[in-house]
C-alpha positions in Angstrom: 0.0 0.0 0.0 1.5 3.6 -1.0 1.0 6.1 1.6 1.5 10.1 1.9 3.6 10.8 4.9 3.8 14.2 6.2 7.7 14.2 7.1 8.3 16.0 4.2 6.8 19.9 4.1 8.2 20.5 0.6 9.1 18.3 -2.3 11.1 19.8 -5.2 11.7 18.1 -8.7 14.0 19.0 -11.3 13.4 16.6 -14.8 15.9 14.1 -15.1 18.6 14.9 -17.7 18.8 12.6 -21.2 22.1 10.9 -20.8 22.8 10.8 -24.1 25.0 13.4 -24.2 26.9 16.2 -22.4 25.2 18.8 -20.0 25.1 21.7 -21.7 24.1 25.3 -20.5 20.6 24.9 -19.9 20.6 21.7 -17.9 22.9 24.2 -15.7 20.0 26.4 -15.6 17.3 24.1 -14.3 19.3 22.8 -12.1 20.0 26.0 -10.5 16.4 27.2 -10.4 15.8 23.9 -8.5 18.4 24.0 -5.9 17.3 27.9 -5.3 13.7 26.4 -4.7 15.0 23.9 -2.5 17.9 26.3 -0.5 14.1 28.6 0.2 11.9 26.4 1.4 14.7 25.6 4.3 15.4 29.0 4.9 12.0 29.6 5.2 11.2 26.8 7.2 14.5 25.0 8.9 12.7 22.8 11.1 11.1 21.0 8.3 12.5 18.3 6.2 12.7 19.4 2.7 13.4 16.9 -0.7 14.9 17.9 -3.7 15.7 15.4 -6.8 17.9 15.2 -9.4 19.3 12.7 -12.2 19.2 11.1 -15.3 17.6 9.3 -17.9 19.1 6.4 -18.9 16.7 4.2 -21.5 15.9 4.6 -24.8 16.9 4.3 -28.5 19.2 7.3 -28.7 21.0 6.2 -25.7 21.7 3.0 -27.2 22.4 4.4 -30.7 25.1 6.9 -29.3 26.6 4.0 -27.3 26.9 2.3 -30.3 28.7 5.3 -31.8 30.8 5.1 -28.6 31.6 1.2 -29.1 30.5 0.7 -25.1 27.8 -0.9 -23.5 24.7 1.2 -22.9 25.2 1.2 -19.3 29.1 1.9 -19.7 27.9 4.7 -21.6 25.5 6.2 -19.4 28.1 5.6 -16.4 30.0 8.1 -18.3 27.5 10.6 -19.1 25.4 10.4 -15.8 29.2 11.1 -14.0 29.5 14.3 -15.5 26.4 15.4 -14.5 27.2 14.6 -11.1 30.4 16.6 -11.4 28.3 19.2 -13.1 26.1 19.3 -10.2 29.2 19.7 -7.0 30.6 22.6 -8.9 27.0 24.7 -8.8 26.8 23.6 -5.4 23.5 22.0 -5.5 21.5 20.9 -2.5 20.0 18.1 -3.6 18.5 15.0 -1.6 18.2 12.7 -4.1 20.3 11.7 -6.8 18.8 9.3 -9.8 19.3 7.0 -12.2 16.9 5.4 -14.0 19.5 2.2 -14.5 18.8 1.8 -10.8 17.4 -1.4 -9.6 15.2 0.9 -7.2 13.9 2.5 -10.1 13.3 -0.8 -12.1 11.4 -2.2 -9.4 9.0 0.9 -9.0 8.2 1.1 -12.8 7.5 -3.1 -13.0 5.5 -2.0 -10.0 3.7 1.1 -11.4 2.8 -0.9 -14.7 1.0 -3.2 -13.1 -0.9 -0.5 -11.2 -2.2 0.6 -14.4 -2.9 -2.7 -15.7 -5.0 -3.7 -12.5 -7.2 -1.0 -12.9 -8.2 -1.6 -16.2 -6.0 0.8 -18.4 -3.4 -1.0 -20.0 -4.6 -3.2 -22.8 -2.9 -5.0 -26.1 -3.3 -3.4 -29.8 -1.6 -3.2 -33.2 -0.8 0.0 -33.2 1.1 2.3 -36.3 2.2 5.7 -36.6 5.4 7.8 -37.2 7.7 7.7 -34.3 10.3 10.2 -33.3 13.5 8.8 -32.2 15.1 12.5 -31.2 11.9 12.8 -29.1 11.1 9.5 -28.1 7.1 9.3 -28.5 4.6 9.4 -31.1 4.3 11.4 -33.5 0.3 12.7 -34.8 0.1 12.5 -38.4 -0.5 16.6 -38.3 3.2 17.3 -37.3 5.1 15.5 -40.2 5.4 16.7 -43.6 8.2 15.4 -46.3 11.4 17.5 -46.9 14.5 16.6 -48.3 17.0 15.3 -45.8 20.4 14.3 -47.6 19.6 14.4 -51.0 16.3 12.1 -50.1 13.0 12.7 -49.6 11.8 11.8 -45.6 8.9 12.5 -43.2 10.2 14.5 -40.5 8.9 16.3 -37.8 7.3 20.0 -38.6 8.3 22.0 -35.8 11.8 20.5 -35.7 12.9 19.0 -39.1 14.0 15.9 -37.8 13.3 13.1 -39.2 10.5 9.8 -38.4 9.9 6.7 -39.0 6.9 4.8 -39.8 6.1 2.1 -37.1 3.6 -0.7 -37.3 4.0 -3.2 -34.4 1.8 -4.8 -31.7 2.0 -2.6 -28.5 0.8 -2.0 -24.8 -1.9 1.0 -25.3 -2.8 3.3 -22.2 -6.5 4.9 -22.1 -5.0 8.4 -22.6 -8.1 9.4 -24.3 -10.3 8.7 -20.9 -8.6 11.1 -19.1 -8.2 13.9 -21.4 -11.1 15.6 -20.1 -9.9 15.2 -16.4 -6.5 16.4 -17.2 -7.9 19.7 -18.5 -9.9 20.5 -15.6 -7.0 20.0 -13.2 -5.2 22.3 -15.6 -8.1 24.8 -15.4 -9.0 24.7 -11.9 -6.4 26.7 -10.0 -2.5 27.7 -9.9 -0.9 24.2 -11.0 0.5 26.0 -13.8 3.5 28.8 -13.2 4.0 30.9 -14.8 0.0 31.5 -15.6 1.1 32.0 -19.3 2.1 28.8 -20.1 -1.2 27.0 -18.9 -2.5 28.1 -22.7 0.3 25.6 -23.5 -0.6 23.1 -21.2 -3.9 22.8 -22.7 -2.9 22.8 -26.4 -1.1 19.7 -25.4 -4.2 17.8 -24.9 -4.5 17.7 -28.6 -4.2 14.1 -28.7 -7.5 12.4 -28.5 -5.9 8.9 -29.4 -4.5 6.2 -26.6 -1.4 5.9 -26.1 1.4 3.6 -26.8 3.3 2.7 -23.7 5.5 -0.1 -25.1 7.9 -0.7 -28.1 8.5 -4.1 -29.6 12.2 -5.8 -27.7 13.4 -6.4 -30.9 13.3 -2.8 -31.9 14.1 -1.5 -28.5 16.1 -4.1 -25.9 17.8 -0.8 -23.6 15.0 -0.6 -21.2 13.0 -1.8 -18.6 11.2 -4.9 -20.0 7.1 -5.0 -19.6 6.4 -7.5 -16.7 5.6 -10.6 -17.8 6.2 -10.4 -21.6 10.1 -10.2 -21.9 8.8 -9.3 -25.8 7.8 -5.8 -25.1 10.0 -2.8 -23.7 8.4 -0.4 -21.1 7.9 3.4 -23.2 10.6 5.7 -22.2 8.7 8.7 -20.8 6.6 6.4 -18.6 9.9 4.9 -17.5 11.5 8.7 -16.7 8.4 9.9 -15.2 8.2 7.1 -12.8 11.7 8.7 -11.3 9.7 10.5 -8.6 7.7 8.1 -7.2 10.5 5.8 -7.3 12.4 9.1 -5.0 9.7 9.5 -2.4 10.0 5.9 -1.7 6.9 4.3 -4.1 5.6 1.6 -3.5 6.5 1.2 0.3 4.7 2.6 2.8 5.4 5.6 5.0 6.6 7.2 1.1 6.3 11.1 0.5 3.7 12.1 -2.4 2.8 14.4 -3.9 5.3 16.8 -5.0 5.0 19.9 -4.0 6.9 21.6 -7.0 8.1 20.1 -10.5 10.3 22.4 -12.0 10.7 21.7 -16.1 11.8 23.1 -19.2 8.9 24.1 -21.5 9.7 21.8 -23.8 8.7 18.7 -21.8 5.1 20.0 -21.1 3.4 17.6 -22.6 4.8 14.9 -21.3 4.4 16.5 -17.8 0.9 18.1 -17.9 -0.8 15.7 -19.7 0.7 12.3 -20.0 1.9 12.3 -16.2 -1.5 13.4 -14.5 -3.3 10.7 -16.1 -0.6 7.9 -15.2 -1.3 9.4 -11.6 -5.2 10.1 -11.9 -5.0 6.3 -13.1 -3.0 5.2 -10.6 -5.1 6.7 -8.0 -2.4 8.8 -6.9 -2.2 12.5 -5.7 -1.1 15.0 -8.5 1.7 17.6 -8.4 0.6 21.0 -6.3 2.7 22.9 -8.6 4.2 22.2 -12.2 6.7 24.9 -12.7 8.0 25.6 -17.0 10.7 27.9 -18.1 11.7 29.2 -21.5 14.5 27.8 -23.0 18.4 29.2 -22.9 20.0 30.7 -26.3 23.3 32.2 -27.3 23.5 35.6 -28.1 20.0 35.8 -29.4 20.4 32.3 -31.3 19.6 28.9 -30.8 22.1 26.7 -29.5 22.7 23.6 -31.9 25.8 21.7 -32.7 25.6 22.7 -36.1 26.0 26.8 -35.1 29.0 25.6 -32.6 27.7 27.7 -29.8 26.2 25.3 -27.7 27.4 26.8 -23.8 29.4 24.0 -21.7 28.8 25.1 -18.5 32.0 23.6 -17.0 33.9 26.2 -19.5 31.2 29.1 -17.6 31.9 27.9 -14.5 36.0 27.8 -14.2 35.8 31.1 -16.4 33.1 33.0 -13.8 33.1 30.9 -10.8 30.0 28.5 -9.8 28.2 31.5 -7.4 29.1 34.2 -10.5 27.2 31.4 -12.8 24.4 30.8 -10.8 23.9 34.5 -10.3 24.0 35.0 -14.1 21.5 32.4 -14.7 18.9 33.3 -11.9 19.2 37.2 -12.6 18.9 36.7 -16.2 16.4 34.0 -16.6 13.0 35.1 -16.8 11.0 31.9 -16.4 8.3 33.5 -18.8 10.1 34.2 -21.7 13.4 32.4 -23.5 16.7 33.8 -21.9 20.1 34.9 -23.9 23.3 33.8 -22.7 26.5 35.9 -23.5 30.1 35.6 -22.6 29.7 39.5 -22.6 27.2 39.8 -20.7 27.8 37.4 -17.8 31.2 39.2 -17.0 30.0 42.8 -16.9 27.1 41.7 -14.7 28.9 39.5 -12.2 31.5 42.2 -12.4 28.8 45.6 -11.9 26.6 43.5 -9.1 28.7 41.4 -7.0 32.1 42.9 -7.3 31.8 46.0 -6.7 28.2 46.4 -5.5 28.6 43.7 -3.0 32.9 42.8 -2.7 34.2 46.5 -2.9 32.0 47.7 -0.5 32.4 45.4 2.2 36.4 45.5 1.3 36.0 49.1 1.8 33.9 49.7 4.6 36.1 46.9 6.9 39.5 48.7 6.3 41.4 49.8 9.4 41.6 53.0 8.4 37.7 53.4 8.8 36.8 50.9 11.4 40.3 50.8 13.5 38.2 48.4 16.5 37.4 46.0 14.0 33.9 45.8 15.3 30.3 45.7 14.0 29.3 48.2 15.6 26.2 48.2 18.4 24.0 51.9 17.8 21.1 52.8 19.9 20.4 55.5 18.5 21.8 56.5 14.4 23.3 59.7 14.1 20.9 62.5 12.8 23.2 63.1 9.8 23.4 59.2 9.1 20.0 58.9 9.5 18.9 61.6 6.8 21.5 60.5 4.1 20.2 56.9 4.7 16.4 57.5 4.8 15.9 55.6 1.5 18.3 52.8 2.4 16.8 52.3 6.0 13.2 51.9 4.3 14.5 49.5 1.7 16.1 47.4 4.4 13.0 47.1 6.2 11.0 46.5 3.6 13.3 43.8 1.8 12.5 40.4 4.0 8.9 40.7 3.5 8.9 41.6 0.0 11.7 39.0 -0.9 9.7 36.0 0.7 6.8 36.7 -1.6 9.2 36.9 -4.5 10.8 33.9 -3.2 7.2 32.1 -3.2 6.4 33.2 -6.5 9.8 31.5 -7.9 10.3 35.1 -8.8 14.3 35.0 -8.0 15.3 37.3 -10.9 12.9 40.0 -9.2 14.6 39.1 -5.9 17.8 39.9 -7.1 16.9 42.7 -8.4 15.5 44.4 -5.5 18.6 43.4 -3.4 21.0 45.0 -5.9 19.3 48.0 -5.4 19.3 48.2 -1.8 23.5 47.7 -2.2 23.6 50.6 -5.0 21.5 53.0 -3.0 24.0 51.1 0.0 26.9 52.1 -2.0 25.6 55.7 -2.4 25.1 56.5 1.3 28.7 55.2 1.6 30.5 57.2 -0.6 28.7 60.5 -0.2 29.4 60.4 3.5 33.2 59.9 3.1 33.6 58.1 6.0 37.6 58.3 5.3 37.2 62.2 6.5 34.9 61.7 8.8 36.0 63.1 12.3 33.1 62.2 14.7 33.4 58.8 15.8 29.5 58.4 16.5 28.4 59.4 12.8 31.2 57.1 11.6 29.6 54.2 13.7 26.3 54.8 12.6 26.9 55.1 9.3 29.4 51.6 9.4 26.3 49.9 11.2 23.8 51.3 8.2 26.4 49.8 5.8 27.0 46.8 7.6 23.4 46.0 8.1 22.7 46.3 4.1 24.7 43.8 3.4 24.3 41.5 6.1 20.4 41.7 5.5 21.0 41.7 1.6 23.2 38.4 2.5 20.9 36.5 4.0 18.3 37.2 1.8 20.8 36.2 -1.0 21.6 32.9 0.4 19.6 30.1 -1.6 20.7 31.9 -5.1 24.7 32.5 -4.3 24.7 30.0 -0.7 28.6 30.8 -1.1 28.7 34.3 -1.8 26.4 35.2 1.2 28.4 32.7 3.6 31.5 34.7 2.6 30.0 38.5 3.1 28.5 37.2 7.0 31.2 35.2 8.2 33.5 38.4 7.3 30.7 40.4 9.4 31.2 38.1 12.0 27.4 37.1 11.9 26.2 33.5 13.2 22.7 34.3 13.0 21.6 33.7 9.3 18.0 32.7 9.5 15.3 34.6 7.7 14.1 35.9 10.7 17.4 37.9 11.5 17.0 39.8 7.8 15.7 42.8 9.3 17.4 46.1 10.7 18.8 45.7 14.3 18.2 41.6 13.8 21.5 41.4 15.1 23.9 42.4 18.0 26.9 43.4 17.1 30.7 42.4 18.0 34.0 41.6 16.1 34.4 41.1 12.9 35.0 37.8 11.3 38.5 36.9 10.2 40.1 38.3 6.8 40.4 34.9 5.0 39.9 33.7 1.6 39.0 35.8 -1.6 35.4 37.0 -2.3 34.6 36.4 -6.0 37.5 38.5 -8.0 37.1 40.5 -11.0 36.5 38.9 -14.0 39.2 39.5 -16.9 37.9 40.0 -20.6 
């Protein structure tokens, strides 16, 4: 029997990556938003227990065709591939719980099991089935969405929206009863916010186009590299049922005491279908709670262009990483991706932003206002009462301070994290401002130069907390130079903490980035 527990407050998915080649920029990307998702809901709550899942996807005809290419074993192969990711994954510095393969004798076991679900409840059945089948995308294909072109000098049916090419299938299959749950699906969709962004539910539900069942099984002698249907060692379980599986087989399915639903799957927009339509009917069929949340983003291109082999600009991320740091990365890639929309990545632009926000709106001024020259004690200074100068010059600064927890959490709740980090950047440019017009260098009385150290101090020990589940590093560095202890999201407001020394002046904060 499979049964919600309530250990878990928050459950956070990222899709499992295709292991049938390198990660590239925008697996970096999802990965990122996932682990900034996760990092929250523990700041937010600390006493809970929180889940976050990651990993790849390890069946299927292109994996075994590129292993083939590789002269390995498919599983060789994907040992390979599914390492990288991993490495991938340590240098971003991601969070996560749960690491997956689909090769994994857990994740066998829960699919054989899921199947069977299905098939007791009446929704699995045996039929000849033919239609064009995408190999790139591994599914279906609906008659609509091919059209002949010329692919080598030869005439082929390939795919409309993508050019790439099909091929005709007529085999006996396992069908699932999509077309009974169509309806269902769209209601769920409708009812409330299980779609974010709210402009992408429009694409949710053009996804139901498909009014036909659905073949969940490809002929063994066509497709051996995957999980075999239970009890027919003829038929190979469909990939995306396979993948999709993945999160039950994380929150423990099918033993008991397991955690389900999740309470936010993050994906790429690309993959909607398979996760707003295909996936709540495997779970409405199943009789098994649905997602709270499906999160979709846009896609990541290069200087205004799609990334593709054939252009040579497909981003490595590893290449990103050495040449901006993992927290200069992942700032990049949260300030710059708009969920809403498709993103641009440039060289260009990555460096002047990482060097214009966190060098010198974040590194120079906490270089510069922890010099002995300024602040010869060393100390974080304890005011009761701001000098009236201070106080004037900062008006602006002390309201943005006080306003930023309360309006960061609900940016944080809306997945918002671009927003967030644009909000905090202000607060340290109007921080910076205060700072240099009140020359603290020249200043002469020691309780205006207090005041104003704690206003500056406070901006970025507030703005560093606040920071922490989008540069965890970054933010670490700026309050353990503070000397702050006291990092929860309750201490990000002014006078949340009591001063006292300064932390020690080790290590490098992220340095300036070279063209």
């Amino acid at each position: 029997m499979f049964i919600s527990s309530p250990r878990f407050s928050t459950f956070v998915t990222s899709p499992i990556f295709y292991a049938n080649a390198e990660p590239h920029i925008g697996h970096a990307y999802t990965a990122v938003l996932c682990d900034t998702a996760h990092r929250w809901n523990r700041l937010k709550n600390p006493k809970s227990t929180h889940l976050f899942s990651i990993g790849t996807d390890e069946h299927g005809s292109k994996i075994f065709q590129a292993s083939q290419v590789a002269k390995t074993t498919p599983k060789l192969f994907c040992d390979g591939v599914s390492s990288k990711f991993t490495n991938l994954f340590e240098k971003l510095n991601l969070s996560h719980t749960n690491f997956i393969r689909t090769t994994d004798k857990t994740h066998f076991d829960a699919v054989q099991c899921f199947w069977r679900r299905l098939e007791e409840k009446g929704h699995i059945y045996k039929s000849s089935y033919s239609g064009y089948y995408s190999i790139t995308d591994e599914c279906f294909i609906p008659e609509s969405d091919v059209e002949k072109k010329i692919l080598n000098g030869k005439e082929a049916m390939v795919l409309k929206s993508t050019a790439t090419p099909v091929e005709w299938i007529d085999e006996e299959n396992y069908m699932f009863r999509l077309s009974g749950f169509r309806e269902k699906v769209g209601e769920w969709i409708e009812k409330g916010d299980i779609v974010w962004p709210s402009k992408y539910k429009k694409l949710a539900l053009d996804s139901l186009t498909m009014e036909d069942d659905l073949s969940i099984s490809r002929a063994r002698s066509r497709l051996s590299w995957g999980i075999p249907v239970p009890d027919d060692p003829h038929q190979t379980i469909y990939v995306w049922l396979d993948a999709l599986v993945n999160y039950l087989t994380v929150s423990g399915y099918p033993k008991e005491q397991s955690v389900w639903p999740p309470t936010c799957q993050i994906i790429g927009k690309d993959i909607v279908k398979f996760h707003l339509y295909y996936w709540p009917a495997f779970l409405m069929a199943a009789e098994l709670p649905l997602p709270q949340r499906v999160f979709v983003h846009g896609h990541w291109l290069v200087d205004n262009l799609k990334m593709s082999k054939s252009l040579g600009n497909v981003i490595n991320p590893n290449e990103a990483i050495t040449k901006f740091s993992s927290e200069g990365l992942r700032y990049f890639l949260l300030k710059q991706g708009n969920p809403s929309s498709d993103c641009s990545f440039s060289w260009s632009s990555c460096l002047e932003t990482i060097n214009s926000d966190l060098v010198n709106n974040v590194g120079n001024l906490l270089n510069r206002s922890r010099v002995e020259k300024i602040n010869k004690a060393g100390e974080y200074p304890k005011i009761q009462e701001l000098d009236p100068k201070v106080k004037e010059n900062a008006g602006k600064l002390i309201e943005m301070l006080e306003e930023s927890r309360e309006k960061c959490v609900e940016l944080y709740d809306e997945m918002a994290y671009y927003k967030v980090i644009e909000h905090l950047m202000l607060t340290m440019k109007e921080a910076n401002r205060v700072f240099q017009m009140s020359q603290p260098w020249k200043e002469t009385d020691l309780d205006r130069l207090r005041s104003l150290l704690f206003v500056t101090y406070e901006s970025i020990r507030i703005v560093s907390i606040l920071l922490q589940p989008v540069t965890p590093s970054m933010a670490t560095f700026c309050l353990e130079r503070l000397g702050v202890k006291e990092r929860g999201l309750e201490e990000a407001r002014i006078r949340g903490f009591e001063g006292g020394r300064l932390g020690a002046d080790e290590g490098v904060f992220i340095e300036r980035i070279q063209k």
